[in-house]
Kinemage of the C-alpha trace (Angstrom):
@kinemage 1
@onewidth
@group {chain A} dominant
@subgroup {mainchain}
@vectorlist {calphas} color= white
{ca unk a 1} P 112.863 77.262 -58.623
{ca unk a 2} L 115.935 76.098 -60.437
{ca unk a 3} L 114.425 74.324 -63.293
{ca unk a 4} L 112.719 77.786 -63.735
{ca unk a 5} L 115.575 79.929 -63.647
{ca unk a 6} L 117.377 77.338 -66.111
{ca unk a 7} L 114.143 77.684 -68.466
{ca unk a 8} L 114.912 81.832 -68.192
{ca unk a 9} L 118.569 80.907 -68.971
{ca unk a 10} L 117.896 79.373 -72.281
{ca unk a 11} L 117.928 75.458 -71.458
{ca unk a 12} L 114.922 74.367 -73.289
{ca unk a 13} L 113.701 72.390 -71.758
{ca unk a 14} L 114.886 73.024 -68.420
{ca unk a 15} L 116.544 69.892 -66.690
{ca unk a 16} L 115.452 68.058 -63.836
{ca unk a 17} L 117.265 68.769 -60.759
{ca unk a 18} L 117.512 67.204 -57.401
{ca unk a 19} L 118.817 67.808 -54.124
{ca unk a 20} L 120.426 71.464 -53.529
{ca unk a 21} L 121.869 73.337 -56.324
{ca unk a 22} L 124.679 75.761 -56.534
{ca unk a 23} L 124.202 78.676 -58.765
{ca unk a 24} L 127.387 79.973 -60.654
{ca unk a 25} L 128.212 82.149 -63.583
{ca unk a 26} L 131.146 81.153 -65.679
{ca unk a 27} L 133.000 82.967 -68.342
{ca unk a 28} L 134.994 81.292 -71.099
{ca unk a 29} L 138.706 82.465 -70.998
{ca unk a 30} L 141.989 82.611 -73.315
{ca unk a 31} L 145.206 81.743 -71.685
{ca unk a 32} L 147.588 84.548 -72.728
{ca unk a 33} L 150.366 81.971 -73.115
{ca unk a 34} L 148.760 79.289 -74.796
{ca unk a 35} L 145.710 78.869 -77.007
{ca unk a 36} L 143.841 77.203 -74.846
{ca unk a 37} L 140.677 77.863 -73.380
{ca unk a 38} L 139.843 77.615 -69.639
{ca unk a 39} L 136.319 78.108 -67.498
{ca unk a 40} L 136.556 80.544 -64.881
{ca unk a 41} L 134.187 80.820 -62.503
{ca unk a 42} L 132.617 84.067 -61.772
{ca unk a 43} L 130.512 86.342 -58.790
{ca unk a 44} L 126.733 86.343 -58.795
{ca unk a 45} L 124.560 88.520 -56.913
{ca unk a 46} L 121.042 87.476 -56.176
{ca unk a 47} L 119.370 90.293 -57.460
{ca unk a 48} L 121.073 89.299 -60.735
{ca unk a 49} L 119.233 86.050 -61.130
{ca unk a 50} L 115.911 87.250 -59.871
{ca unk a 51} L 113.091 88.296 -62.444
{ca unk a 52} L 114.577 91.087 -64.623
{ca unk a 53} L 118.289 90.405 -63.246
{ca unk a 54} L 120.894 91.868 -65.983
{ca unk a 55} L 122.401 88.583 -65.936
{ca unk a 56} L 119.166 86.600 -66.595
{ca unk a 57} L 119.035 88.964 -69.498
{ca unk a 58} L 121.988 88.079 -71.548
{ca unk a 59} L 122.268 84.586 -70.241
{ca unk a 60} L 120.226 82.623 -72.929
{ca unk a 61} L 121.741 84.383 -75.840
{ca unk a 62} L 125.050 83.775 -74.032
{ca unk a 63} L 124.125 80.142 -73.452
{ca unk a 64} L 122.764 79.335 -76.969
{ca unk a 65} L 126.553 80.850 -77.899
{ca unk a 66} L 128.353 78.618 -75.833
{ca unk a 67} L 126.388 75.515 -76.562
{ca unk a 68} L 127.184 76.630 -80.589
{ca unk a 69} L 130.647 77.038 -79.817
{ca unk a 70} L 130.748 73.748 -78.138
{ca unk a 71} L 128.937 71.376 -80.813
{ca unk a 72} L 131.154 73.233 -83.036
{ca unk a 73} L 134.297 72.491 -81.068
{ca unk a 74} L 133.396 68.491 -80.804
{ca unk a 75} L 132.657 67.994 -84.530
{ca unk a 76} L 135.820 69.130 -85.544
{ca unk a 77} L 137.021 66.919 -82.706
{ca unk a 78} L 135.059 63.863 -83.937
{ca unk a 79} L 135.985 64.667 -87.717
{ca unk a 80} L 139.564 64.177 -87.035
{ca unk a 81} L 139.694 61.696 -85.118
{ca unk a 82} L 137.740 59.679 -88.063
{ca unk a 83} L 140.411 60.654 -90.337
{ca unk a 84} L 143.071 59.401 -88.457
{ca unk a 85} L 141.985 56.208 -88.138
{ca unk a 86} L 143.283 53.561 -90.905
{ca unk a 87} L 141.829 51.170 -92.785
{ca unk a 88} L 137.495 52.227 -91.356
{ca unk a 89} L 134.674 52.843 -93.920
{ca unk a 90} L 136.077 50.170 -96.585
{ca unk a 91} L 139.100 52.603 -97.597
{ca unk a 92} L 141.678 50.130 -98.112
{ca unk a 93} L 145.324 50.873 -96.198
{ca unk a 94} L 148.166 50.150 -97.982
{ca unk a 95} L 150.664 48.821 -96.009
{ca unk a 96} L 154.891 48.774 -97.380
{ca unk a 97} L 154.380 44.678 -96.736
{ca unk a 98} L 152.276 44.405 -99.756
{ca unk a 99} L 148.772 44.377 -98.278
{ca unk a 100} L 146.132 46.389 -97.797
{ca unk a 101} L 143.401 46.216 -94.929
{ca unk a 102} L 139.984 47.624 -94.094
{ca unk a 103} L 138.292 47.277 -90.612
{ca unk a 104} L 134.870 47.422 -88.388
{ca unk a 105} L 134.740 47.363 -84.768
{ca unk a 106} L 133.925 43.811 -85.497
{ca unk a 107} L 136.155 43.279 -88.058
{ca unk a 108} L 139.896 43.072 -89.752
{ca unk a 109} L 140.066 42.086 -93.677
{ca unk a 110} L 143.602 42.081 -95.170
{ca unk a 111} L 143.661 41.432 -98.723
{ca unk a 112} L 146.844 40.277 -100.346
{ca unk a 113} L 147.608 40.332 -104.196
{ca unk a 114} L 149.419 37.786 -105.563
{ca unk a 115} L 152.692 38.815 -107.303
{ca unk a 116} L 153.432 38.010 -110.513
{ca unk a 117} L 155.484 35.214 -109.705
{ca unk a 118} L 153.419 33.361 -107.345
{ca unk a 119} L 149.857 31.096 -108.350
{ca unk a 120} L 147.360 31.319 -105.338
{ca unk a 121} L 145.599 27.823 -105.398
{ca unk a 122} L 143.359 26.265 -102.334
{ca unk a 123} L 146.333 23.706 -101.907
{ca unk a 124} L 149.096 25.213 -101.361
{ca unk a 125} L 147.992 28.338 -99.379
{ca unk a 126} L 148.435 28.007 -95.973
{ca unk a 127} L 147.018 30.832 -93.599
{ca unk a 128} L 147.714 30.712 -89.568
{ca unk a 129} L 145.842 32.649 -86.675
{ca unk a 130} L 146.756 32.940 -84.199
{ca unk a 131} L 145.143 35.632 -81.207
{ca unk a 132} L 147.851 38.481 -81.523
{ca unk a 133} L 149.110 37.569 -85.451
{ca unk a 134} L 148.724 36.167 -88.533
{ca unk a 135} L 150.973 34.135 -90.541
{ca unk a 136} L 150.557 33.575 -94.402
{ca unk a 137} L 152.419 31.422 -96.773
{ca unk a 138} L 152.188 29.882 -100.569
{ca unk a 139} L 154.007 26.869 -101.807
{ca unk a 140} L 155.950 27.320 -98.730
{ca unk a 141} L 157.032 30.662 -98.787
{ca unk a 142} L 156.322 33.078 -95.998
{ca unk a 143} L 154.563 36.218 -97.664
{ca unk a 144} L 153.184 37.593 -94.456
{ca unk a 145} L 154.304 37.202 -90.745
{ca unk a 146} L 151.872 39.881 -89.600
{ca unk a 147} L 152.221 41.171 -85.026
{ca unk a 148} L 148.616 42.165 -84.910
{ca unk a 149} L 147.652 45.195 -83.004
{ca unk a 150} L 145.164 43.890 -80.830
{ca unk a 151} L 143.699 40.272 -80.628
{ca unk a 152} L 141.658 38.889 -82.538
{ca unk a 153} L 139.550 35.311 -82.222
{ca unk a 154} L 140.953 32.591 -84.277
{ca unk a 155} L 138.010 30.504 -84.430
{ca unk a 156} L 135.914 33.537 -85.914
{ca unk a 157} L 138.904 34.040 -88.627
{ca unk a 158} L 138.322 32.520 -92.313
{ca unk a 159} L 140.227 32.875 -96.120
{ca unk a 160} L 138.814 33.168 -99.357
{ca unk a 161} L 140.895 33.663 -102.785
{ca unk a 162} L 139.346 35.856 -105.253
{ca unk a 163} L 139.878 35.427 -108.827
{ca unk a 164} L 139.600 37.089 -112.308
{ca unk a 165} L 137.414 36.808 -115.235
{ca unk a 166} L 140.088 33.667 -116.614
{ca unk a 167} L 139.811 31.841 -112.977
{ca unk a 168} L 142.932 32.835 -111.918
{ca unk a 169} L 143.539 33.593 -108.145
{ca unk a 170} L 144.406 36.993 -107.949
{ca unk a 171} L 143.932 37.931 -104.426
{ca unk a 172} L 144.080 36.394 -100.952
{ca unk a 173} L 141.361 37.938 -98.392
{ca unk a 174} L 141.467 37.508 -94.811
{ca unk a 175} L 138.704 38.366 -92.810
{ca unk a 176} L 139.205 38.199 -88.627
{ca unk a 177} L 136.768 38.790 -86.272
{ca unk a 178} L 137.970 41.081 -83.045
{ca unk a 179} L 138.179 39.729 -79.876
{ca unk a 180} L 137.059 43.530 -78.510
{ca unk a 181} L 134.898 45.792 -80.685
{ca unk a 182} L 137.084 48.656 -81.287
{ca unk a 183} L 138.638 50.502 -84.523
{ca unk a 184} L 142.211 50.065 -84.069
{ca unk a 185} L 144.811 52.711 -84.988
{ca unk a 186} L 146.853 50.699 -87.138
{ca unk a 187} L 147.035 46.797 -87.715
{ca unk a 188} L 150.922 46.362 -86.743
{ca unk a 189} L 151.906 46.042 -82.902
């Protein structure tokens, strides 16, 4: 009987229920004070949910409304959540330290230019993981001494320098492999 009158309430198609169930009516409410919404639960009368019922009526529209409403409600949820996290779907984030990063749940990259006055060769880049930083220096200078975020797995970590059309290194990129799959909100603890 309840997967029935869930059919005549607009769940298509109806879910599977076992053991007792309690039927309720619920209305959506604004808080006067606030704009938040709130569930209250409401009275039902038998002869309201039997074959004809007023409620049984109006309660698919009212349910296709509400289930609208809802999907509606967690895009927007889910679309800005995506746009406050840094560095995901390869857009680079700039960081004031001179280096940008992208990430994956898998994944951190941080790709460092070289400035001006510094020549990125294989021998005399030195690059240091460790599980909660990263530590970066050429011809013994420190150009990164980086707190991570979260922790990352040294022995999945690697370096590559990237260079122009002349052969000259350009850029320093870093690729670590998380020890969690997550997107993190920033890179800096």
């Amino acid at each position: 009987r309840a997967a029935r009158l869930a059919e005549k309430a607009g769940f298509s198609p109806p879910p599977t229920f076992y053991g007792n169930i309690y039927v309720a009516r619920l209305s959506m409410m604004q808080s006067l004070s606030s704009s938040k919404t709130f569930i209250q639960p409401r009275s039902i009368t038998v002869q309201e949910i039997q074959q004809g019922g007023e409620w049984l009526l109006h309660a698919a529209q009212e349910n296709l409304e509400y289930q609208q409403q809802f999907q509606s409600s967690q895009q927007q949820q889910q679309q800005q959540q995506q746009h406050r996290i840094d560095g995901q779907d390869g857009i680079a984030k700039k960081e004031s330290e001179g280096f940008s990063w992208t990430q994956t749940e898998q994944e951190l990259e941080v790709v460092i230019t070289a400035p001006s006055d510094v020549a990125f060769q294989k021998r005399n880049v030195v690059v240091r993981y460790r599980p909660q930083s990263l530590h970066v220096s050429v011809q013994k200078q420190v150009i990164l001494d980086l707190p991570l975020f979260e922790r990352v797995d040294p022995d999945g970590c690697t370096w590559t320098l990237d260079s122009n059309d002349h052969g000259k290194s350009t850029s320093l990129t870093i690729t670590m492999e998380k020890v969690e799959e997550a997107l993190w909100p920033r890179i800096k603890n």
